[in-house]
C-alpha positions in Angstrom: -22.3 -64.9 75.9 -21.2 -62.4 78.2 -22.2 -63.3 82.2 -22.3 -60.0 84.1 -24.2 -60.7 87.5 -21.7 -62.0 89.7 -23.1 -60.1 92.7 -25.7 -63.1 92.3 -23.0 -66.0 92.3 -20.0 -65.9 90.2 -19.4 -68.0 86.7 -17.6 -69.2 86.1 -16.1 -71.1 88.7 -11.9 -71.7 88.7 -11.4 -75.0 87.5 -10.8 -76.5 91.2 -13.6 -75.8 92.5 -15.2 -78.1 89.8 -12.7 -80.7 90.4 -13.1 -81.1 94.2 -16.7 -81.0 94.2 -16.7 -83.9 91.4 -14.0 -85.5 93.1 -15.4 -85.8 96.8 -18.4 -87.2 95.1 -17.0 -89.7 93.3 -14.0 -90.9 95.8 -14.7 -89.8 99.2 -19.3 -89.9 99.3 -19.2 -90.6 103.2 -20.8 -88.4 105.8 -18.7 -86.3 107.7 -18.7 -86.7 111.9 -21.2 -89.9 111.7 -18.8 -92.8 111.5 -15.0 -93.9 111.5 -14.6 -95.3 108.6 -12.1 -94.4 105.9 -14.1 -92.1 103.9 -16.1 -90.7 106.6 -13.5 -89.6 108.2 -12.0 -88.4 104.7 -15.0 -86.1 104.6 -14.8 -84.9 108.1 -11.5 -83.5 106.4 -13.2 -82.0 103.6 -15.0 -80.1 106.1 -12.3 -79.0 108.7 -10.0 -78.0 105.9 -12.4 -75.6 104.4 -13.4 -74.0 108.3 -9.4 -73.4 108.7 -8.8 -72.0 104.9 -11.9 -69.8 105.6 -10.7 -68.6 109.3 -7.3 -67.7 107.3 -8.7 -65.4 104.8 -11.2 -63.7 107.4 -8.4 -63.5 110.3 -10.1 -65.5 113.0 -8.2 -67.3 114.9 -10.0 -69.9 115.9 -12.0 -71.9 113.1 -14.1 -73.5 115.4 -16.2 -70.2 115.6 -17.6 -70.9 112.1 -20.4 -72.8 111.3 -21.3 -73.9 108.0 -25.2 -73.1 106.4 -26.7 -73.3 103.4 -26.6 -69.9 102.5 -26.1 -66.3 104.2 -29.8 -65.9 104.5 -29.3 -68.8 107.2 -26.5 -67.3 108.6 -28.4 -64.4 109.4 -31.9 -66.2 110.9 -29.6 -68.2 113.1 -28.2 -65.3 114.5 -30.9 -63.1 114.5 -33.9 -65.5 115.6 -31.4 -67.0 118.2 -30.2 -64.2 120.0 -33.0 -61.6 120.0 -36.1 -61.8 122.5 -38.8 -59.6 123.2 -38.3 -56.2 124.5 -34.5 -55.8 122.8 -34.0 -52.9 120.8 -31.8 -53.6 117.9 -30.5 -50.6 115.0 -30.0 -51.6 111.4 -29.8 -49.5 108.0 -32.5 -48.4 105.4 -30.8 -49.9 102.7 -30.6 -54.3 103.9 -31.3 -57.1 102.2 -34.4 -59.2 102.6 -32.3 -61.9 104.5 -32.1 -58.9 107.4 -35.0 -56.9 106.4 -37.5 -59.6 107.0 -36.0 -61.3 109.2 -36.6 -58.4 111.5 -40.1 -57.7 110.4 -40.8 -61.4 111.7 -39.1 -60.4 115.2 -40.8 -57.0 115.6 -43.7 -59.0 115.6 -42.6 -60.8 118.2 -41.7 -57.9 120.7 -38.2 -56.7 119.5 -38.0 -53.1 118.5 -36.2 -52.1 115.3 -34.6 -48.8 113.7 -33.9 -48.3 110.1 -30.9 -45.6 109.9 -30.9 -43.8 106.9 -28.0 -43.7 104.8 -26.3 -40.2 104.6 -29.7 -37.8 105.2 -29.5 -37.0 100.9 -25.8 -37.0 100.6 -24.8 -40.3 100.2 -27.9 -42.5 100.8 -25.8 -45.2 100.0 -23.8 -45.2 103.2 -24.9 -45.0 106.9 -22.4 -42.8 109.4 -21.6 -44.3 112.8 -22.7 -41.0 114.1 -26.2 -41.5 113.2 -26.0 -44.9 114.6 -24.7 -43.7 117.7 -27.6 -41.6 117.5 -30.2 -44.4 117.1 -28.8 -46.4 120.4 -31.1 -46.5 123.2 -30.6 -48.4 127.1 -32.1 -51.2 125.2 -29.9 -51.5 122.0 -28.7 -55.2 122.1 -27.4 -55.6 118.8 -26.2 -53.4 115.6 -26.8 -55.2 112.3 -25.4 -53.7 109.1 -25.0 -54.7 105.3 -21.0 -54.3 104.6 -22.0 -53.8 101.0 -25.3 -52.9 99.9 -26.0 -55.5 97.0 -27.8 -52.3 95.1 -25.5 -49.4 95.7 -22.1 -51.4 96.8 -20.8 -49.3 98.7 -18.3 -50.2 101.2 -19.5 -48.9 104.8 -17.6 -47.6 107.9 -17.7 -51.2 109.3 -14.4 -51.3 111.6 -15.8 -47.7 113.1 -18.7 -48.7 113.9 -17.5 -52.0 115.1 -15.6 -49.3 117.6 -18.7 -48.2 118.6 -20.6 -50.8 119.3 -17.6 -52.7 121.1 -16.9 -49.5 123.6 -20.4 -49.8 124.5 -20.8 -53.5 125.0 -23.2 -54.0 122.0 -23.4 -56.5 119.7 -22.3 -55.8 116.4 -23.1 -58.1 112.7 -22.6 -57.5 109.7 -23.9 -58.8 106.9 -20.7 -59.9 104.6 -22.5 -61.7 101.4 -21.2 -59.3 99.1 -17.8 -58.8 100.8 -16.2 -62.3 102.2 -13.7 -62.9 99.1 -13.9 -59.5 97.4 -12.5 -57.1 100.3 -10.1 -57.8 102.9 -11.8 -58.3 106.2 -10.0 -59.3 109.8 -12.9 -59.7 112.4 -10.9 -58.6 115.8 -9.6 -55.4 113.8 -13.2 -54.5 112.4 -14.7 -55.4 116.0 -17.1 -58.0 114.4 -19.2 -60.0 116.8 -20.9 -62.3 114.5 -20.8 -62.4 110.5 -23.1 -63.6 108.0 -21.1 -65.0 104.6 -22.5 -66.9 101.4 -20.1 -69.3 99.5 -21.4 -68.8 96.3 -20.5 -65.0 95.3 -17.1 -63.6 95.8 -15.8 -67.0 97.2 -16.2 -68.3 94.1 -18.0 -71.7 95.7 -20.9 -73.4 94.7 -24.1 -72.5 95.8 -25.9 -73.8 98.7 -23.0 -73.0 100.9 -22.6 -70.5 103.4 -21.5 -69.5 107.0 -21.8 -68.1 109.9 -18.7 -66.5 112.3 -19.9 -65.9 116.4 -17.1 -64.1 118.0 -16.0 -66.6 121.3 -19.0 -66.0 124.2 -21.7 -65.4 121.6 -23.6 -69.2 121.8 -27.2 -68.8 119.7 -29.0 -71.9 120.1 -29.6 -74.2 116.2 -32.6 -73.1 114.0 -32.9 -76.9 113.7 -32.8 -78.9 115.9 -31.2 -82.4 115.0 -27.1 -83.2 115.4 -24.9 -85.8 115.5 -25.5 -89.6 117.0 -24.4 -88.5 120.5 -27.2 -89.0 123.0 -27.0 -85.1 124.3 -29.0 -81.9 124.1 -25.8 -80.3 125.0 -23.9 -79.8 121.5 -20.5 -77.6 121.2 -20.3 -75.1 118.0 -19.7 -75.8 115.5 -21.9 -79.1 115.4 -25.3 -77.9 117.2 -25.2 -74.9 114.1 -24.5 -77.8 111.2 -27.5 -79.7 112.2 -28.0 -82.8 109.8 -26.4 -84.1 107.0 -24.2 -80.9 105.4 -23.1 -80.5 102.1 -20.0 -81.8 101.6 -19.4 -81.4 98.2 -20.2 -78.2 98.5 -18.3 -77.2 101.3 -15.4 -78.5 99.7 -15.4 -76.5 97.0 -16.3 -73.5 98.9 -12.5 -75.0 100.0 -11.6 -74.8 97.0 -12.8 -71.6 96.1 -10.9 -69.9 99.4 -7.9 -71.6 98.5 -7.9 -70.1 94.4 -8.3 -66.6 96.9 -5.3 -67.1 99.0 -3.2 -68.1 96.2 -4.0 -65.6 93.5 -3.7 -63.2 96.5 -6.8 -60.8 97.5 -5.2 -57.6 97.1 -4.7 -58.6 93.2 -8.3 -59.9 92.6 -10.0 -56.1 94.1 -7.1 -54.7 92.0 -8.4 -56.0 88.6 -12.1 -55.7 90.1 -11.8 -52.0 90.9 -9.7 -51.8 87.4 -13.3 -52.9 85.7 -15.4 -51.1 88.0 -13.6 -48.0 87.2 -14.4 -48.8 83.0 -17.9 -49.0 83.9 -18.5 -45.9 86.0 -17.0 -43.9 83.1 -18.3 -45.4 80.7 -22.0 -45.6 81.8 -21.7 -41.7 83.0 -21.3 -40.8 79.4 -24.5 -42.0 78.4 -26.9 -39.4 78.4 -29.9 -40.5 80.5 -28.3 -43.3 82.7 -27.9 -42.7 86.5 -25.8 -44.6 88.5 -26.7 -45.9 92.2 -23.8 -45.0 94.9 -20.4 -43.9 95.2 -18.4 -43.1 91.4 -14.8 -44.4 93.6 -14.4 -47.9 92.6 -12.1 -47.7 95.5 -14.7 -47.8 98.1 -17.3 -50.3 95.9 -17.2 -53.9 95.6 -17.7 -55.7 92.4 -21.2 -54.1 91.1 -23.0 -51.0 89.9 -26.5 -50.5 89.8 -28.5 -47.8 87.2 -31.5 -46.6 85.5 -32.2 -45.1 82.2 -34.5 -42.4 82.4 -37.7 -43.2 80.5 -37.0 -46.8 80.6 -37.8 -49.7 82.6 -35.3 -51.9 83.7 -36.7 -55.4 83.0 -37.3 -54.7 79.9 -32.9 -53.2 79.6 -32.4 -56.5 81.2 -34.4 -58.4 78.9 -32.8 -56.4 75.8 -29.5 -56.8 76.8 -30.2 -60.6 77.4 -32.3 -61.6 74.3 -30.2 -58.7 71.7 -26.7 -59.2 73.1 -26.5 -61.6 75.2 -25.0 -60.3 78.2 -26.6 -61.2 81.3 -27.0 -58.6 84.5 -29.9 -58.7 86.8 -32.8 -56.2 87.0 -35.3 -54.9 89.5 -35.6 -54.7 93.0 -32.5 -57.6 93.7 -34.2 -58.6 96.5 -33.5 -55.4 98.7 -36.6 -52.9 98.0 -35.8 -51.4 101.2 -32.2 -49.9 99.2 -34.4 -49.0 96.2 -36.8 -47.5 98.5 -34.1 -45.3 100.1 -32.1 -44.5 96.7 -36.1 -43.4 95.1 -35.8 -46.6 92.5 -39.0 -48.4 94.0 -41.0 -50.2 92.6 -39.3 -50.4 89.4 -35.5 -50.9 90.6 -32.6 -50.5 88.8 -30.3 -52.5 86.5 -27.1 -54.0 88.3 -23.9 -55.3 86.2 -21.6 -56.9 88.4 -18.0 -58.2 86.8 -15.8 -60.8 88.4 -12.4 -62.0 88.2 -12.8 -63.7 84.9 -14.4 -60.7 83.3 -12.5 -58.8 80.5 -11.9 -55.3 79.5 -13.2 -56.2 76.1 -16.4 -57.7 77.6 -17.0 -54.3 79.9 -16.5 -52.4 76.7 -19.3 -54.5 74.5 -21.8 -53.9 77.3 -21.3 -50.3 77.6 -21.8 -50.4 73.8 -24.9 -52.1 74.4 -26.3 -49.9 76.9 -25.6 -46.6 74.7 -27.4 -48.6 72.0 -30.6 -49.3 74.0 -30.3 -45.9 76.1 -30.5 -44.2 72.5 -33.9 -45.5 71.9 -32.8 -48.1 69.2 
């Protein structure tokens, strides 16, 4: 079996980040922040090491601004539905994920105006310029929400420039990081990021069901759910009115876990031996007469996936083939981002994504490019 859809959530895991999920079930099992006992209190460790390993790898500087979620689609709601009323004018790309996409078709039916920028005007539709969003602002404009890296095309976009942007002209600025927290380096004061979105489960190598959300200091948006701690007060600091309930210890700490395989293996070596296998792909698919490939050929300015078609073919049926024939697994259709398909001329069908991780191999790269010549043959 070869597992090829990291972009999705990464397998395998290292072998911490089974450990410390087993272990905090099995030895620590109290609830974090509801009483003083031994093991509560153990768990309220769990959870503030993870925040602080997490701040460390994303350069902010005060852990406090993150709160945990249950995924980046979470993260994004909170933000979005929190901070946005009716009558603000907010500027996006053509190429989001549904977490964003619909998100904002809910708002705009609540008053809040929306513009899609188009990604490169048939250059490169697989990356938005900040000129064009500078374009898009109006007297309005109260936030700027862009993917860092389309989960179709994977592109990396101009984030710290139009950061710049949007900071010299006192607008919010988000950015969607589930494809990038883990696989690119990322320092939120340097990039001017107000408030980021992140997922555990993907490049920071946690399990799933864990996620976060960063709110630059000043940005306060009220909890999705209501609910809290014991304290008799509607007045809540962040991180705790954000983590409302019972959180997911276990899961946060091996998100901790996860971080922690990150900062010792050192970033700049995982995107090293990513782009490495990125690189074998690009080639190798671009030999294969009839496949096209979705966004930028430099693995340089990618994270971990490419997305393609095969002309004639559909690609449920590749995805099937290369499942049930060779058993490689990679995800095919729309990956829940038909806007991006929409703007790259893939809708309805989609496009086939392979997306290699840390524990890939050459070899492995090699056997599914064999497998896609195979099936792009006609065999």
């Amino acid at each position: 079996m070869i597992y090829l859809d990291n972009a999705a959530t990464t397998y395998p895991k290292p072998k911490r980040v089974y450990k410390r999920v087993e272990e905090i079930i099995k030895n620590i099992g109290g609830n974090p922040g509801r009483s003083s006992h031994t093991m509560a209190l153990e768990a309220s460790r769990v959870i503030f090491s993870t925040r602080e390993a997490l701040a460390k790898l994303l350069n902010i500087p005060d852990a406090s601004r993150i709160a945990f979620t249950k995924n980046a689609t979470e993260a994004v709601n909170i933000a979005l539905k929190g901070l946005l009323r009716s009558g603000d004018h907010v500027v996006t790309t053509s190429f989001e994920h549904n977490s964003v996409a619909r998100t904002f078709k809910r708002l705009e039916a609540e008053g809040i105006e929306v513009t899609k920028v188009s990604g490169g005007r048939g250059k490169s539709p697989d990356r938005v310029e900040p000129g064009d969003i500078e374009k898009a602002l109006t007297g309005k404009t109260k936030l700027v929400c862009i993917v860092h890296a389309s989960n179709v095309f994977g592109t990396i976009e101009p984030v710290p420039e139009i950061g710049e942007l949007c900071r010299g002209k006192g607008i919010t600025f988000m950015v969607d990081g589930a494809q990038t927290a883990g696989a690119v380096p990322i320092d939120m004061d340097s990039m001017n990021i107000d408030l980021f979105a992140g997922t555990g489960h993907k490049a920071l190598l946690g399990p799933q069901g864990t996620g976060f959300i960063y709110m630059k200091e000043g940005i306060e948006p009220p909890p999705l759910v209501d609910g809290g701690t014991g304290e008799l007060t509607d007045v809540l600091e962040i991180p705790d009115r954000l983590e409302t309930g019972t959180i997911n210890t276990p899961g946060i700490g091996g998100l901790g876990a996860g971080v922690e395989f990150i900062l010792n293996e050192g970033l700049t070596k995982i995107k090293a031996y990513e782009e490495k296998l990125l690189g074998q792909l690009i080639q190798g698919l671009g030999k294969i007469k009839g496949v096209n490939i979705l966004g930028t050929p430099d693995a340089k300015q990618r994270v971990g996936l490419v997305s393609f078609t095969i002309e004639g073919q559909n690609p449920d049926e590749i995805g099937m083939r290369l499942d049930r024939e060779f058993s490689i697994m990679v995800r095919a259709g729309t990956h829940c981002a038909p806007d991006a398909h929409m703007t790259a001329g893939t809708h309805p069908e989609g496009a086939v994504r392979v997306s290699p991780g840390y524990f890939n191999e050459p070899e492995e790269i090699e056997e599914f490019i064999k497998a896609v010549e195979f099936i792009a043959k006609g065999s």
